[in-house]
N, C-alpha and C positions, 0 to 999 in steps of 0.2 A: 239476692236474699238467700242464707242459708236453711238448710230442711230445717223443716220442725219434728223433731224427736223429744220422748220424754222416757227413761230408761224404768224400767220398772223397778221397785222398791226389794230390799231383803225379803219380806214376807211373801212379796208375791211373788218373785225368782224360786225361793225355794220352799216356799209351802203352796201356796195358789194356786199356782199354776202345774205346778208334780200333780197336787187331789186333783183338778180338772183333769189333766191329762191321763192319771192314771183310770180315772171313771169312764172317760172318752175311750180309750182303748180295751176298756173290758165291756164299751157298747151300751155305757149310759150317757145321753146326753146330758149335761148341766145347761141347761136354758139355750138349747142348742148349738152345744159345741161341737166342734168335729177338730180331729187333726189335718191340718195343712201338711203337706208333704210336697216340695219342694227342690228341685237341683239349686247345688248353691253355686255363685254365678262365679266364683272364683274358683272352689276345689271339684264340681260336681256331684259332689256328694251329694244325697240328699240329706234336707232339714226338715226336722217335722218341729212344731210347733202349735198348741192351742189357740182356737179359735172360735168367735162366735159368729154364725153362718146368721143372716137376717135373712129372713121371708119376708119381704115388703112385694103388694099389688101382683101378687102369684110369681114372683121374680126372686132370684137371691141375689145377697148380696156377701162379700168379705167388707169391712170398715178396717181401719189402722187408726183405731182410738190416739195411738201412742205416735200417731204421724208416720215418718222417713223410716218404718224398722228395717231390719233384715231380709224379712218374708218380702216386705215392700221390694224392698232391691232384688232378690229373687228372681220374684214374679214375674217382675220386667226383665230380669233378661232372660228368662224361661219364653220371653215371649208369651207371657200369661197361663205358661201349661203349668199342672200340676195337682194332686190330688186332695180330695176330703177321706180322711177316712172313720168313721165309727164302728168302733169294736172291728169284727172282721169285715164288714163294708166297710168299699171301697172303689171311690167315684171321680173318675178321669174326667179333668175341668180344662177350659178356657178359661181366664179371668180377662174380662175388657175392662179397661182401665175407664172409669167416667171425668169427663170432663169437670170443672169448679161449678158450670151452671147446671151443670144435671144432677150434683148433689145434696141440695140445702133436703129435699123430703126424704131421700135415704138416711141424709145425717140426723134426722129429726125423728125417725121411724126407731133409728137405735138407740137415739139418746131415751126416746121414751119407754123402748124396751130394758136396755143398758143402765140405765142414771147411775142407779147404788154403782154399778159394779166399774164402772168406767167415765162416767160425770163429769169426774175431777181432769180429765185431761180435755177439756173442751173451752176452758178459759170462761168460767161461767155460763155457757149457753146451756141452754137448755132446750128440751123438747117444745116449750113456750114462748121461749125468744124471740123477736121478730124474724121478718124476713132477711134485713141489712143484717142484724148478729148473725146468725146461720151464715150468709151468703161470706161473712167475713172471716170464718174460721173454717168456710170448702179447700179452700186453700192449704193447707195444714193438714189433712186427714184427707190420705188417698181413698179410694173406693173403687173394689173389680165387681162387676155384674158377673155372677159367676153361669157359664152354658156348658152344658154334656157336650161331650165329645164320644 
């Protein structure tokens, strides 16, 4: 089976996602966002990248609405290190990758936080969905339980 990826659109490449991140970097969150900051697994450089951190059951999480991204491939081969950062904070993470069956309530916690803003890349489920929808789109949208280091 190949990744599932859904590339983001002109408006959100370069409008969307510049206002979050320019807000995020001057230390406003937009509904919780933070910068990813990231080595990239091919040049090392770092990649920073917008992000929406979930608080789900006193836990965070990272979601990859968009599936197979970049960040995604990163992460992993960062071995899940990497940072959040807002405004001038700046918070050294683990990201553990969760398994397909440990995610239908994290994917459901951000769909219901999420919908407007990212909905559309979940193939109709919804935060309402049953349990079989969810468990069938875990697959498709990685998820790192994000821990302080």
């Amino acid at each position: 089976m190949s990744a599932h990826y859904r590339a983001p659109g002109w408006f959100t490449r370069n409008i969307f996602n510049r206002v979050v991140a320019g807000l995020t970097r001057l230390g406003v969150s937009v509904w919780g966002s933070r910068m990813l900051r990231v080595r990239g697994r091919k040049t090392g450089d770092v990649r920073t990248t917008p992000v929406n951190l979930l608080t789900y059951n006193g836990t965070r999480y990272l979601v990859a609405p968009r599936g197979e991204t970049q960040w995604v491939r990163n992460i992993r081969a960062a071995d899940g290190a990497g940072e959040l950062a807002l405004g001038r904070k700046v918070e050294a993470f683990r990201g553990v990758e969760l398994s397909d069956d440990q995610k239908p309530d994290v994917l459901r916690a951000y769909l219901k936080r999420w919908k407007a803003e990212s909905g559309v890349f979940f193939d109709g489920v919804s935060a309402d969905s049953s349990d079989g929808e969810v468990a069938r789109i875990a697959p498709q949208h990685p998820v790192f339980r994000v821990e302080r280091t």
